[in-house]
N, C-alpha and C positions, 0 to 999 in steps of 0.2 A: 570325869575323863580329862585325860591333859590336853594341852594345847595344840599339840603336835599330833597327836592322837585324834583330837576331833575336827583338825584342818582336814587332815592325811580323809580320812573315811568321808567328807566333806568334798573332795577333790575326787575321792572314786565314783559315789555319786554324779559329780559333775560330769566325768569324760562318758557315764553311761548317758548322762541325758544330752552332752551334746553329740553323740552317733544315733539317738534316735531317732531327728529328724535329718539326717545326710540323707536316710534310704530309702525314705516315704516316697518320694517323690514318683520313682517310676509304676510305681502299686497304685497311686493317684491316676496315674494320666489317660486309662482308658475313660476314665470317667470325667476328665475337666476336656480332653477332645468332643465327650457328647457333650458336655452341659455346654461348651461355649463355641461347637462348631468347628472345631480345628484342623488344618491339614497336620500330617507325621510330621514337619521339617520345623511345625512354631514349638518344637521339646527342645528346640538348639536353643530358643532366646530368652528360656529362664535359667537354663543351663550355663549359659555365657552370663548373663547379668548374676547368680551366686556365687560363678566361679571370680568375675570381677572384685565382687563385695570381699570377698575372702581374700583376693590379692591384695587390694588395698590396704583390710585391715592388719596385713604383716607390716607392711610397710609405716601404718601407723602406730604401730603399738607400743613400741620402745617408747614414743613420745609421751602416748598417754599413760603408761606404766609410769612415768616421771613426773607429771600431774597429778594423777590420780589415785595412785598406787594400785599394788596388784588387787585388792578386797574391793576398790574402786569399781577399776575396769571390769573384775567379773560381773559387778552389779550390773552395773550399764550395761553389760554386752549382755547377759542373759535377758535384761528387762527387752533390749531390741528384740532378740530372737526371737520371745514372747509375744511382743508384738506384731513382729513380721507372720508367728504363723498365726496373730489372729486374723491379720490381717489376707490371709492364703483362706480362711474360713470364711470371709465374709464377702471377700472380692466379688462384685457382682460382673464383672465382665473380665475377659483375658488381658486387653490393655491396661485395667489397672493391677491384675494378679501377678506375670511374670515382673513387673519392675520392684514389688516389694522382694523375691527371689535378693536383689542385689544388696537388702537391710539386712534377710538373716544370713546371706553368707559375712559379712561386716561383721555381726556381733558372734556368729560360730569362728569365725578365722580370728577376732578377739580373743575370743575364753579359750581357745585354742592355743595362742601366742602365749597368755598371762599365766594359765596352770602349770604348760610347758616350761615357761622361764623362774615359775615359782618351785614347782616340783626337780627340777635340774640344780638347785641349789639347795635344796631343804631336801630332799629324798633321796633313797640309795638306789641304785642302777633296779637291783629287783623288784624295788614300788613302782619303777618306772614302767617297766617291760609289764607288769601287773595293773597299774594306770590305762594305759594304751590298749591289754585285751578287756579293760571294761568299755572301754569305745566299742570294742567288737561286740560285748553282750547289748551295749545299748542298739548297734548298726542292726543286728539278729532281732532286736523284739521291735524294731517300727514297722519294718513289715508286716509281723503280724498283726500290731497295733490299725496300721490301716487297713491291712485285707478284711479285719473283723470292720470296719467302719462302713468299708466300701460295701460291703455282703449285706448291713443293716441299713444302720438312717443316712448312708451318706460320707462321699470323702469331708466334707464342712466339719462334720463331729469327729475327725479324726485328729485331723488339725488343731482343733479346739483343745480336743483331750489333752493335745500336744503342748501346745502353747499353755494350758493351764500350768503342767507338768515345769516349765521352765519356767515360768512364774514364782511356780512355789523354788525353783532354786535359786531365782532371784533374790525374794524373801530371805532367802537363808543366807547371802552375800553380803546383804545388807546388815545381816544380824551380826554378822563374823567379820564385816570390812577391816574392821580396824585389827582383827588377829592376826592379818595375815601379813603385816609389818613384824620382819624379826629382830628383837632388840636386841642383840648381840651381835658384833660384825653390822656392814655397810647394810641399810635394807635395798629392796632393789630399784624402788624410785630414787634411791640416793646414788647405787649404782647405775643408773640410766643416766642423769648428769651428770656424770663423769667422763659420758664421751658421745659428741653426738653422731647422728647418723650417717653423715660426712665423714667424721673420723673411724665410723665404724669399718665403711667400707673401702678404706684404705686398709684392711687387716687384708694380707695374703690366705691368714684361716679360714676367712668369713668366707671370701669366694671361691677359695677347697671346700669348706663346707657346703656351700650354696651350689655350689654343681656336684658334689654327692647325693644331696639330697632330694636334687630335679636327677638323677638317672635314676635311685630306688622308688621314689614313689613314680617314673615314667614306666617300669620296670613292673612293678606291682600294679599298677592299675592296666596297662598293654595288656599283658599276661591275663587279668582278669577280667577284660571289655572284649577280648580275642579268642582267648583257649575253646569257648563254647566253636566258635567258626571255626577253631584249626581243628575240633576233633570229631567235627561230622561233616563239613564238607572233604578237610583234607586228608581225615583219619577214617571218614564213613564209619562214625558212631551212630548209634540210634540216639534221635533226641534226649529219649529218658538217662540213657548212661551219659551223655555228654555234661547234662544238667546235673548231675549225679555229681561227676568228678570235677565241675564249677564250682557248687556250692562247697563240694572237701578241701577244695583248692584253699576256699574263705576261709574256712575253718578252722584248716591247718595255721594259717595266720593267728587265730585270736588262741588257737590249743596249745602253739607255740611259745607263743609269748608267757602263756600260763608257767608251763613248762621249763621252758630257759630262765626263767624267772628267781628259779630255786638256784643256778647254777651260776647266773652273771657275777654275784661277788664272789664266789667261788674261782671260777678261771679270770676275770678281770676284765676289764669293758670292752680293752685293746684288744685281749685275746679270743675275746667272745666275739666282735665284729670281724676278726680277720678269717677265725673258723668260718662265721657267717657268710663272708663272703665267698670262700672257697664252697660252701653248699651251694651258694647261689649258680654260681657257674657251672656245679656238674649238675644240678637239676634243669638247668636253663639247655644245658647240652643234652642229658638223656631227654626231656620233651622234643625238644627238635631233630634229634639223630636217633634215637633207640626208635623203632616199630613198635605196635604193639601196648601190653601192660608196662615196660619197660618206661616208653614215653610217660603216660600214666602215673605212674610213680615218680618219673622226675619230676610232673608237674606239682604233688606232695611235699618233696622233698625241697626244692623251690620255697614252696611258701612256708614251711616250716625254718628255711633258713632265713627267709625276709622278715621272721617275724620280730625279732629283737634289732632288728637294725635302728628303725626310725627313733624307739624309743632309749636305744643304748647312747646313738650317738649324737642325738638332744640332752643325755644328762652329762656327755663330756662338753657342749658347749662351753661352758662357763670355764674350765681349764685349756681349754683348745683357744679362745680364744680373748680370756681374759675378761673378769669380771666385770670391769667397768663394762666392757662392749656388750657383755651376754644379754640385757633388755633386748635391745637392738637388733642383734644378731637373733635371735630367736623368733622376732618377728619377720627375719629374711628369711629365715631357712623356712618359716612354713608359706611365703610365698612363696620361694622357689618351690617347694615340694606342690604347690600348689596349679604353678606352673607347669609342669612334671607331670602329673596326675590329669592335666589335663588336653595340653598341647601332642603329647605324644602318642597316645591312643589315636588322635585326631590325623596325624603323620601316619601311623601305618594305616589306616584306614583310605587316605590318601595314595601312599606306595601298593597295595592293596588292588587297588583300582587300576594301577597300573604296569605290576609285575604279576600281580597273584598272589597265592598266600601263601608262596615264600617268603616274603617280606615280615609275614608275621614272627618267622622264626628266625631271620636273619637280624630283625631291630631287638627280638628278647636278646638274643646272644650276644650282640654289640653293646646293649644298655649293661648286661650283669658283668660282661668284660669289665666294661669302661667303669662301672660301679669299684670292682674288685683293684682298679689300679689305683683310682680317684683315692681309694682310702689310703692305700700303700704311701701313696704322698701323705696324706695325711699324717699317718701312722711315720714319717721321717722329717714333717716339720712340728719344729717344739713349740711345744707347750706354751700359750702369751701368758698364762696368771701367775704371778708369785703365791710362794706358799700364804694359807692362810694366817691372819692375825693372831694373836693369842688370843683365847677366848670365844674366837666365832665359834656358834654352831657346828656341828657336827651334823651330816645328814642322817636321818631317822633311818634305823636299821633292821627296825623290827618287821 
């Protein structure tokens, strides 16, 4: 198998096994409330300690991508993660449990960073949008990885399973470290010192990008922390169809991505996010204004158009904003998405409390607005990278 060939299937691997443990967590918690006594409100403070770990590690990654390189950092970050969930398996009390929360979001918001800014340079738009719904297949099987744990010996053996699981792709990191430097063109630790992090965010790209990408994933995760409330309190669905057209909601995201997958180098990265974004806005409108299946459908229609977003407009980083910066910049954009995905569910949940669940449908509507102009700017400031060298790589097409 070639080079390229056994990174590439190495890296699909990877984004399945880091969405496996994002979504253990809530399938956990009836059971770490009994073993260790807990009221509802202590699920905020592991929730906030892996969303911290995760912000961090953006902000750290360009660095360590310059150090370490990318074969580097994923070793490290996966060995953490490993760690962290053995350390979720063995914790004998909740004071020491939620504070490891803040190691595996470090080394998930790492291998996150590095594959991202590896795969946006080596990979074609439709590996990419194919990369990112293996996250969705990995987010799809931890649940049932733990409910099968929790239903036997225990959430302990779920974690375990878990952490063995990123272990062995730590393993495999190790064994590949050094392939993942590409000898032809700049590698990307060589482009990380090219410009530091100070210089990065003097790019006017970096912070168009950085606030596109805190309204789609604020947008995508609102929409997916909310929809269940907006469509039985304020739609008066039955539980079961609410939960019904939540989980389709998720679905459509990762069926999407499958999907548009075939067609991103087909219509063009630029073309595909601007369509995207015009779905976004009329499904974000028919949920909020159509009655009925109408609504229903926008909510479908919605996540089918979000689904190529995060992953199209991470593979233009590196031409939006200039190769030397792309380490850098890659590890801002998934803090801000990170930020995004998590401050703003928490906002209308807030507004929520205080106007009602309008709120719910007045911030989707504003977020996929404000998403659809964010890019338009985009899409009219030029491009920071000159053409490629002679001789670089070419992204993998197959």
């Amino acid at each position: 198998m070639k080079r390229e060939a056994r990174l590439l299937l190495l890296a699909y691997l990877a984004f399945i096994s880091l969405g496996l443990p994002d979504t253990i967590f809530g399938v956990a918690w009836p059971s770490l409330r009994q073993q260790f006594g807990l009221p509802p409100q202590a699920m905020g403070a592991a929730l906030v300690s892996g969303v911290s770990g995760y912000f961090c590690s953006g902000l750290l990654a360009g660095g360590l991508m310059a150090r370490l390189g990318v074969g580097g950092l994923l070793s490290l970050s996966s060995a953490l993660v490993a760690l962290g969930l053995t350390g979720f398996a063995l914790a004998p009390s909740w004071s020491l449990f939620f504070p490891v929360a803040f190691f595996v979001g470090l080394g998930s918001g790492a291998i996150d960073a590095a594959l991202n800014a590896y795969a946006a340079r080596h990979f074609s738009v439709r590996h990419m949008n194919w990369l990112h719904a293996s996250w969705g297949v990995g987010a799809s099987a931890g649940p049932l990885i733990m409910t099968a744990a929790v239903a036997g010996p225990g959430y302990r053996s779920g974690y375990a399973l878990l952490a063995c699981l990123l272990a062995l792709m730590a393993g495999a990191f190790v064994l590949t470290r050094r392939q993942w430097s590409q000898p032809a063109g700049p590698a990307p630790a060589q482009a990380a010192r090219s410009a530091t992090l100070q210089a990065t965010l003097r790019s006017r790209n970096v912070w168009l990008s950085m606030a596109a990408f805190f309204c789609y994933t604020g947008l995508e995760s609102t929409v997916g922390q909310w929809c269940f409330t907006w469509l039985t309190e304020g739609r008066g669905l039955p539980v079961a169809g609410a939960g019904a057209w939540t989980a389709a909601y998720w679905a459509s995201l990762t069926l999407g991505r499958i999907a548009l997958g075939w067609v991103a180098e087909w219509w063009g990265p630029d073309r595909l996010l601007r369509r995207a974004s015009v779905g976004v806005v009329a499904g974000v409108a028919l949920l909020v204004l159509a009655p009925g299946l109408g609504g229903r459908l926008g909510l479908l229609l919605l996540g089918v158009s979000l689904a190529p977003i995060y992953p199209t407009l991470m593979a233009r980083t590196p031409r939006r904003v200039g190769e030397e910066r792309a380490a850098h910049a890659v590890g801002l954009l998934v803090s801000s998405a990170t930020l995004g995905s998590a401050l703003l569910p928490a906002l209308v949940g807030f507004l929520v409390g205080r106007l009602g669940l309008g709120a719910i449908g007045f911030t989707a509507l504003a977020l996929g607005i404000g998403f659809a102009l964010l890019h338009e700017v985009c899409l009219h400031s030029p491009d920071a990278t000159a053409p490629p060298p002679a001789g670089a790589a070419e992204p993998l097409q197959g």
